[in-house]
C-alpha positions in Angstrom: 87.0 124.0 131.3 90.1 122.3 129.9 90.5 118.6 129.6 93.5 117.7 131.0 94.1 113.8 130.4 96.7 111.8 132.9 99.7 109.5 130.8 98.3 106.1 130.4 100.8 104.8 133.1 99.0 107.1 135.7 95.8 106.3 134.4 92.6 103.5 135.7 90.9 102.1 132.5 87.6 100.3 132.4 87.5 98.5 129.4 83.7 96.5 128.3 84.0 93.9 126.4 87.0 92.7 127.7 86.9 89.1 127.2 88.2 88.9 123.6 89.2 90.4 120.5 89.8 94.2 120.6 88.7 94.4 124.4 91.2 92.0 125.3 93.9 93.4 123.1 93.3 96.7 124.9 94.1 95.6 128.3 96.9 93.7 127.5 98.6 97.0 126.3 97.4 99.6 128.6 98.4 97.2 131.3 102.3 97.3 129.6 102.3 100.6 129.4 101.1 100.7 132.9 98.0 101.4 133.6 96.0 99.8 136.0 93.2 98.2 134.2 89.3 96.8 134.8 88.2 94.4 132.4 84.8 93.9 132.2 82.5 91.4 130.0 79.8 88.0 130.8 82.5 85.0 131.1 83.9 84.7 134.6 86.4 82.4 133.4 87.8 83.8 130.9 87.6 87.1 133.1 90.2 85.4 135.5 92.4 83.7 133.5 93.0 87.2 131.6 93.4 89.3 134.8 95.9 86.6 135.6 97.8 86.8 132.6 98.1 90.5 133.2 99.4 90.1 136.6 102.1 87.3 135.9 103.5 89.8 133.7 103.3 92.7 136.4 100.2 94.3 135.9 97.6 95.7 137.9 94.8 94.2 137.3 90.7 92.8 138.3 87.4 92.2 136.5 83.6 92.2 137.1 81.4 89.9 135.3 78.2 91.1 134.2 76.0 91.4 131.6 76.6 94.8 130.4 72.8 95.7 129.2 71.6 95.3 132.8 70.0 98.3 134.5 72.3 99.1 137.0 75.3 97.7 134.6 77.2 100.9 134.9 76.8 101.5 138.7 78.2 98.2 139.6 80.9 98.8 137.2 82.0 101.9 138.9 81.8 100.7 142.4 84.3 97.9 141.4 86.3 100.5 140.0 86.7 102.4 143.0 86.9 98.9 145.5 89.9 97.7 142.9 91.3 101.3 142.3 89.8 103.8 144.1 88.0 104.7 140.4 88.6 105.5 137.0 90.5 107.9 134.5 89.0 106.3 131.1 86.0 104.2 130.3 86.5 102.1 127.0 82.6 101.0 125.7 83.7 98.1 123.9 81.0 95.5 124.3 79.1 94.4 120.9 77.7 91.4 119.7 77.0 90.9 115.7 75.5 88.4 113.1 75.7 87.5 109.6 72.3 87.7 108.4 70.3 89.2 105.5 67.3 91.8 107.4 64.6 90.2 105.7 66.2 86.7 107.8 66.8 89.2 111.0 64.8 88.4 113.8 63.1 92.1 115.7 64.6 90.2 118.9 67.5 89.6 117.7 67.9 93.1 116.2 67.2 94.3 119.7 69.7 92.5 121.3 72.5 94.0 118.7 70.9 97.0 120.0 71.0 96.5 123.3 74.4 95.5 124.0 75.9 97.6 121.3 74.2 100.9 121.6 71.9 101.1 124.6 74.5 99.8 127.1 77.1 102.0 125.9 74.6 104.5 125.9 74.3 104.3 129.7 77.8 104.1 130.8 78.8 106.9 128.7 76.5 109.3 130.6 77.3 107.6 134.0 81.5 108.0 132.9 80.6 111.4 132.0 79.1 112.4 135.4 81.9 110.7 137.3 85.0 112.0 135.5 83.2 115.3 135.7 83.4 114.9 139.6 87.0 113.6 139.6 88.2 116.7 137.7 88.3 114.9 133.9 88.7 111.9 132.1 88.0 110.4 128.5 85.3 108.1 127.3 86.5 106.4 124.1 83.1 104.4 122.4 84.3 102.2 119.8 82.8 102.8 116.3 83.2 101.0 113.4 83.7 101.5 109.5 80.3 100.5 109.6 79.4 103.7 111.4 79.9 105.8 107.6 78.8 103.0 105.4 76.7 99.4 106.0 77.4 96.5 103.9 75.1 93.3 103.0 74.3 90.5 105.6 75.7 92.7 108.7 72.3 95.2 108.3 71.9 94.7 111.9 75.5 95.7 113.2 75.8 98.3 110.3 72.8 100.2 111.9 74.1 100.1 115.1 77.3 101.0 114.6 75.6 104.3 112.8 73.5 104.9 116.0 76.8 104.6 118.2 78.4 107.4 116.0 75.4 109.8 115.7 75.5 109.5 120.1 79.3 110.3 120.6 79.3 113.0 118.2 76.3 114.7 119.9 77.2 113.8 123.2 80.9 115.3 122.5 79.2 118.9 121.1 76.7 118.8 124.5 79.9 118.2 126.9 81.7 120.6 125.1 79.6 123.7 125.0 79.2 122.7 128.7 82.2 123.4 129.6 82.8 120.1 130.7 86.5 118.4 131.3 86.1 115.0 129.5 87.2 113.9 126.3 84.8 112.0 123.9 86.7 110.1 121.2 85.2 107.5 118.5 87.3 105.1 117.0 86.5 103.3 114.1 88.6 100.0 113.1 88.5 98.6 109.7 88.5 94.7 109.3 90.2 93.6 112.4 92.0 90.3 113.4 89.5 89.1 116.0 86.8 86.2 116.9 84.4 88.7 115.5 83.0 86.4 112.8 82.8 82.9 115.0 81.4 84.7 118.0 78.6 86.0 115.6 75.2 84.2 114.9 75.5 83.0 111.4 72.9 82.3 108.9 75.2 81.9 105.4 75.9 78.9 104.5 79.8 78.8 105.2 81.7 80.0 108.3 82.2 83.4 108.6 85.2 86.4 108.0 85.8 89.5 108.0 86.5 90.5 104.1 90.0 91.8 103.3 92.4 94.2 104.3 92.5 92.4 107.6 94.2 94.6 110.4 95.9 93.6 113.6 93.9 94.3 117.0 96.9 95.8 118.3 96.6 98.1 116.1 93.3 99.2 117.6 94.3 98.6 121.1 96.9 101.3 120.1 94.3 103.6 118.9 92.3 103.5 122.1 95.0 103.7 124.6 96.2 106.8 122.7 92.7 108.0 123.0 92.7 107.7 126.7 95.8 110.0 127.3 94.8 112.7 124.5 91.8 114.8 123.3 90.8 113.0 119.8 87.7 113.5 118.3 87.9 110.4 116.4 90.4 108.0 114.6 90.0 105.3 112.1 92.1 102.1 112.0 93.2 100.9 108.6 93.7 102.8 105.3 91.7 100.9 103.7 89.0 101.3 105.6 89.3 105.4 105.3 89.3 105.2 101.8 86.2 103.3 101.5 84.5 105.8 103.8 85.7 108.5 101.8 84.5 107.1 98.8 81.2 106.7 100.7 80.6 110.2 101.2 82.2 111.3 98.1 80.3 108.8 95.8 77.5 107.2 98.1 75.9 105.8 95.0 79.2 104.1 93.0 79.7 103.0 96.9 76.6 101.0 96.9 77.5 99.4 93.5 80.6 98.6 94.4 79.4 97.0 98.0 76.9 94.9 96.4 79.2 93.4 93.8 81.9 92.4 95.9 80.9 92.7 99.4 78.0 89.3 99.2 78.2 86.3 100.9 80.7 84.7 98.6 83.2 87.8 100.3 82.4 87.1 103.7 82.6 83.3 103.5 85.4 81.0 104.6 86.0 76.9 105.0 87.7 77.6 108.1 84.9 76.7 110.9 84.6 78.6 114.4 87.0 77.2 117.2 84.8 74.7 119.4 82.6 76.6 121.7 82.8 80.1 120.3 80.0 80.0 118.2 77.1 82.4 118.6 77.3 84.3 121.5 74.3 87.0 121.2 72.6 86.0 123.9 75.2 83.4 125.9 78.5 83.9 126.4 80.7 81.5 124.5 84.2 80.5 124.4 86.6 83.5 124.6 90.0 84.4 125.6 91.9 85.1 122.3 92.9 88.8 120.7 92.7 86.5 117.2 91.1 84.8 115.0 91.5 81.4 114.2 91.6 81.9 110.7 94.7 81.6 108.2 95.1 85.2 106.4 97.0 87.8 106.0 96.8 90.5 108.5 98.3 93.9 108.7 100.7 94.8 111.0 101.0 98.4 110.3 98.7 101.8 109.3 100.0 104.8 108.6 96.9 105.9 108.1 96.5 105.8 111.9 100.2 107.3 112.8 99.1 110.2 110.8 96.1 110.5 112.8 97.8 110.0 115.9 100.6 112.6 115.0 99.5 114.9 112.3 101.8 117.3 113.0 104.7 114.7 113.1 103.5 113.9 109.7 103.0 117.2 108.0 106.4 118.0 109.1 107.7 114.4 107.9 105.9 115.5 104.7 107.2 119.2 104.0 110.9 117.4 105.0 110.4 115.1 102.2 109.1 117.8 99.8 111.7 120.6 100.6 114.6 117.5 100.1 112.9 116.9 96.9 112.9 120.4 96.0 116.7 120.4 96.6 117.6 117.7 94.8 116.0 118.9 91.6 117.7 122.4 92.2 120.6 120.8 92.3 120.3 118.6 89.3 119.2 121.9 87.3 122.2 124.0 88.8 125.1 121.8 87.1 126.5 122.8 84.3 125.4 121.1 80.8 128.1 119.5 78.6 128.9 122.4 76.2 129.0 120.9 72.8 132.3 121.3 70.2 131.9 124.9 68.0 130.9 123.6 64.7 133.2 125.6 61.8 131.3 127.4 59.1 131.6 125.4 55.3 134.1 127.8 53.3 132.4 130.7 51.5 131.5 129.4 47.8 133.7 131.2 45.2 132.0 133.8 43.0 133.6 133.0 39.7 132.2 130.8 37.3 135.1 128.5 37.0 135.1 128.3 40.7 138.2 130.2 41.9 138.0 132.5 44.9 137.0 135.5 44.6 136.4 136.7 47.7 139.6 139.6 47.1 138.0 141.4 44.3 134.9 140.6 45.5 135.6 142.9 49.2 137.5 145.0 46.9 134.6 145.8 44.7 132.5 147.2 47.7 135.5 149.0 49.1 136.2 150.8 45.6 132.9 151.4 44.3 130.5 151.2 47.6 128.1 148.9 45.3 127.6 144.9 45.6 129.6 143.8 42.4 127.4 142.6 39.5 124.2 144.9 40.3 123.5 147.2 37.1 124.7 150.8 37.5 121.8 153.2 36.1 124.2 156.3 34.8 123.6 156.4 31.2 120.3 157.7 29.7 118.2 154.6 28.1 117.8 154.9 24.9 114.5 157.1 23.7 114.1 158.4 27.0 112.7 162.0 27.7 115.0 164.5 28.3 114.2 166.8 31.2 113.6 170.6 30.3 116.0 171.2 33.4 118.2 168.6 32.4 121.6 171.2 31.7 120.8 172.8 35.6 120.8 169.4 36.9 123.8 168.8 39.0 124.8 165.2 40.0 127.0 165.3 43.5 129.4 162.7 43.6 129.2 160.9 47.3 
């Protein structure tokens, strides 16, 4: 069966891990663009001040607060869904939790709870979204991936590893729905360094506060990505071009990777003075402090990828591309088509004279080889040399004159 995806503005989005950062982003958008949207995460509050927000600016908007590793998590989720909306076109698995921490300093409970939330949870509601979109005719589920999901870097082990295990389910579970037959779309998306409490929301054993390292990207930018998602069949799409290249580079080069990681991707890169906003800090197994898209922190941060417009539109872009090219190609036909400045004959030095007192002779020269058909001054053989044999013949021999 086909998947047929509804536009965005006709569209109801659940979206996990709602509360801040790339979760919060998200509903801001799809709620522009018109979508009725269910934000979902563990801070009431912050739940209600955000749906607010949303509606003040003429959104449709609710929220369910709830801790999104519990059993029946993805049940309750859907029954809001249908109270609110009467249920759901797109389900968004955004809900991690992370920390800064070498594995040898990584708690097995702690490590469980990355798991938990990260993987397991989304786990779960991907199989429940599956089986309801199914029902409803089609849908997407759009499970949000990392970087990290092609290539882990020190003192994020933890989150590395999960983000791998969240890759290695939605590509499986997108080849099982597919051979299926099944109407739902499956897409990953994998941001780069992103613009978000990320780093003060995470436990943090390093000695300084923590930060994403550089290229730092936007979270509109991924909010973009996923709302895209939720209207067309992607199988995946990776936020920042940086980020691309260094997962390229990963597969390409795995070992010059891992050099490369452990030389500029230590503590000292992932390491700021700026501290965590009061009341954000560590939130792996409490909720903290939320309600920002950003950071608190004071760096640059990209507004743009064409690495992801090229993703988006890849057709767009190849056409873009051959435009470019075939302009190109004009342009230097064109420069090789006009005409060359044609340089001034240059005049032949006058012929040197042939006497030895230097007057011309060119007259009796021409006449020479006129008269005589010979090049004047070459020896004539028509005498006998001296003492030369004479031919028994030599009366019969006749000599015909040209």
């Amino acid at each position: 069966m086909a998947v047929t995806l509804k536009p965005l503005s006709e569209q109801t989005i659940v979206i996990t891990g709602a509360s801040s950062g790339i979760g919060l982003a998200t509903a801001r958008r799809a709620a522009r663009e018109g979508a009725r949207v269910l934000l979902v995460a563990r801070n009431e509050d912050t739940l209600r001040e955000a749906v607010e927000g949303i509606r003040l600016r003429g959104g449709k908007a609710d929220h369910l607060s709830i801790d999104i590793t519990a059993a029946d998590a993805p049940e309750r989720i859907g029954a809001k869904a249908r109270e609110a909306f009467g249920g759901f076109d797109t389900w968004v698995n955004d809900a991690a939790v992370a920390l800064y921490a070498r594995l040898d300093e990584t708690g097995i409970d702690e490590q469980r709870r990355v798991f938990d939330v990260g993987y397991f949870a989304m786990v779960a509601a991907s199989l429940y979204a599956a089986r309801e979109l199914t029902a409803r005719g089609g849908g997407a589920i759009v499970n949000i991936g990392s970087i990290l999901s092609d290539r882990s870097v020190p003192v994020q082990g933890a989150y590395s590893a999960m983000k791998h295990a969240v890759q290695g389910f939605t590509e499986a579970f997108r080849m099982e729905l597919e051979a299926d037959g099944k109407p739902v779309s499956v897409t990953l998306v994998k941001p780069a360094a992103i613009d978000t409490p990320y780093p003060e929301h995470a436990r943090n054993r390093m000695d300084q506060p923590a930060r994403v390292p550089p290229v730092v990207y936007d979270p509109e930018l991924v909010a973009k990505a996923i709302c895209f998602a939720a209207a067309h069949q992607k199988r995946d799409l990776t936020v920042g071009g940086t980020g691309m290249a260094m997962t390229k580079m990963s597969n390409l080069l795995p070992r010059s990777a891992d050099r490369f990681m452990e030389k500029f991707f230590k503590e000292e890169a992932q390491t700021t003075d700026t501290p965590a906003a009061p009341g954000t800090k560590d939130n792996l197994f409490q909720p903290r402090a939320d309600g920002r898209a950003r950071s608190n922190q004071d760096h640059y941060v990209r507004k743009q990828s064409l690495a992801l417009e090229a993703q988006m539109r890849p057709w767009t872009t190849a056409a873009l591309l051959g435009g470019i090219g075939v302009a190109a190609g004009m342009l230097l036909s064109l420069r090789g088509s006009t005409p060359r400045r044609t340089s001034e004959p240059k005049l032949l030095p006058p012929p040197r004279a042939h006497q030895a007192d230097g007057t011309d002779a060119g007259a009796s020269y021409a006449a020479g080889i006129a008269d005589e058909g010979t090049i004047p001054g070459e020896p004539v053989f028509s005498e006998r040399p001296t003492g030369a044999a004479v031919a028994p013949n030599a009366a019969e021999i006749k000599v015909v004159q040209p």
